[in-house]
N, C-alpha and C positions, 0 to 999 in steps of 0.2 A: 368376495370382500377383499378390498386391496390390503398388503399387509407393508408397513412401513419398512423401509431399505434398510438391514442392517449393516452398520459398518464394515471394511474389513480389518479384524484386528490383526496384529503381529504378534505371531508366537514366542520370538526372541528376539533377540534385539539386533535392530538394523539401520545398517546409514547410508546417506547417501549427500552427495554435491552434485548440484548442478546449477549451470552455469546460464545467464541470458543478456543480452541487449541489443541497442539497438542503433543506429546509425541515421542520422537523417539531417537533410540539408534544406536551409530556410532563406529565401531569396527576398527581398521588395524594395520597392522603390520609393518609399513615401519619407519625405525628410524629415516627419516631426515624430516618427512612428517608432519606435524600440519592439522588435517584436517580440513576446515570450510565451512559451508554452501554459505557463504559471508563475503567480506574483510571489514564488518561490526563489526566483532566478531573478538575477540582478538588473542586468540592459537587455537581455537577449541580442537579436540580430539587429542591428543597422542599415539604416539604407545604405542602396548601392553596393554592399557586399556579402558573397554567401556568407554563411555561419551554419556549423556545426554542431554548436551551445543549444537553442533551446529543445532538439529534442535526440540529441544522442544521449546517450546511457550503460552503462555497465552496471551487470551483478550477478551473485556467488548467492548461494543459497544453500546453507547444510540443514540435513533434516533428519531425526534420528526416531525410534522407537523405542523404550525399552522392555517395553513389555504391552498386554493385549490391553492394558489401561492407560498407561504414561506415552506422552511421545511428546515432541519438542523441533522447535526451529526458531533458525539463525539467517537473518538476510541482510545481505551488506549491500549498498547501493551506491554508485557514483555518478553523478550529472551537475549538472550547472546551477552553481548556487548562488546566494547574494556575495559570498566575498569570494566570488570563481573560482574557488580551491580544487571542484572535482573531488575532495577528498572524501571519501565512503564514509557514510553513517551507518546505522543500523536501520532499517527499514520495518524488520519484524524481529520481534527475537522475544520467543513464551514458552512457556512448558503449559499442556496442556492434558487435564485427566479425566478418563469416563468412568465417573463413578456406576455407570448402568448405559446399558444400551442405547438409548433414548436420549441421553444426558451428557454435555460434554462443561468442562470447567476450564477453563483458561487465565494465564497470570504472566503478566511483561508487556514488552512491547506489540501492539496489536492494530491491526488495519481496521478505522474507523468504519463501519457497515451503515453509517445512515444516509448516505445515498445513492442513486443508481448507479456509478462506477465502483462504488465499495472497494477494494480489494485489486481492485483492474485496470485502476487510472493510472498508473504508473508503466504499465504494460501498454505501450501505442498498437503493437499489431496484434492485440485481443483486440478493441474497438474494431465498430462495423464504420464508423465515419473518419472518415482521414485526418481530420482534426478534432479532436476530444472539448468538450464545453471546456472554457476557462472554470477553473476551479477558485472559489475564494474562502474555505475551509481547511482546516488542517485535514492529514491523512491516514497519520496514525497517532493513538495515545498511549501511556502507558498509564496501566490499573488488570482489571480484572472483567471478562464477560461471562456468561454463564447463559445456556441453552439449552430446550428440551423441544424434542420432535414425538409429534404424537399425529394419529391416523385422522381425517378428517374426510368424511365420506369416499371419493376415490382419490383422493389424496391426501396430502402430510402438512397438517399444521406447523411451522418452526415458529418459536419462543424464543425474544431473547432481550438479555436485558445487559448493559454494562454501566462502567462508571471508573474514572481514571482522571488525567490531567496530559495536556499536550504541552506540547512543547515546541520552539523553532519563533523560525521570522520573517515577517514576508513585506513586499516592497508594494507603495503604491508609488505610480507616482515620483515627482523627483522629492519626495520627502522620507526622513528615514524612516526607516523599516522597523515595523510595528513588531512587538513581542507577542509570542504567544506563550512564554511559559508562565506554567502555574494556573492555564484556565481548567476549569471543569465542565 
């Protein structure tokens, strides 16, 4: 009988940073065409000139434990936005606790999980395709998720349900840039 994975917890408390991104250049030629990773970012690339913009990126990541049930993290991001600032947002940033083995609770800023890039879309060289599907969903909300993993024949059913509000603004088009705060 397979027995479900248990975590591994931390006996005292510990931190850490670390660091990731990414660098990437976007070439074409087509004159009516803006090109962008996501309608996150404002023009992207232009014809006839490289650019940088839609899929470089920096970020910092601190992540801490304080014990074998509390842990928490902090992610700061920088890339190409609607009003080109580059300037770092928060990406993730939750305190998360296991009330029980099986059981995990989380509260803050949190990476949207309802579709198949979940958590990974912001990561270009996790992808197995060189260019990731356009996205036209937010990617993170802040609220609350809550999860339980339990054994299902030779493997592990996961559970999970959330509920919170996004936030941000994304561009279609040459019209302005739709809101998304305050959706559920």
């Amino acid at each position: 009988m397979a027995q479900p994975a248990e975590p591994e917890l931390a006996e005292e408390a510990s931190w850490s940073i670390k660091g990731f991104g990414t660098l990437g250049a976007v070439y074409h030629d087509r004159a009516a065409v803006n090109f962008r990773r996501n309608i996150s970012q404002a023009q992207g690339a232009h014809a006839g000139r490289p650019s940088l913009a839609p899929d470089s990126m920096l970020g910092v990541q601190l992540s801490a434990s304080w014990s074998n049930r509390w842990q928490g993290a902090l992610q700061l991001l920088s890339q190409d936005s609607l009003d080109r600032s580059y300037r770092p947002g928060v990406a993730w940033g939750y305190v998360r606790f296991l009330p029980q083995e099986n059981m995990a609770w989380r509260a803050g800023r949190l990476g949207i999980e309802l579709y198949a890039q979940g958590d990974g879309d912001q990561i270009g060289y996790a992808s197995l395709p060189v260019r990731p599907p356009l996205t036209f969903y937010p990617r993170t909300m802040d609220g609350v998720d809550a999860e339980t993993t339990h054994p299902l024949g030779d493997g592990t059913a996961r559970f999970k349900a959330a509920y919170g509000r996004v936030s941000g603004r994304l561009q279609s088009g040459g019209y302005n840039p739709y809101s998304l705060d305050g959706s559920r």
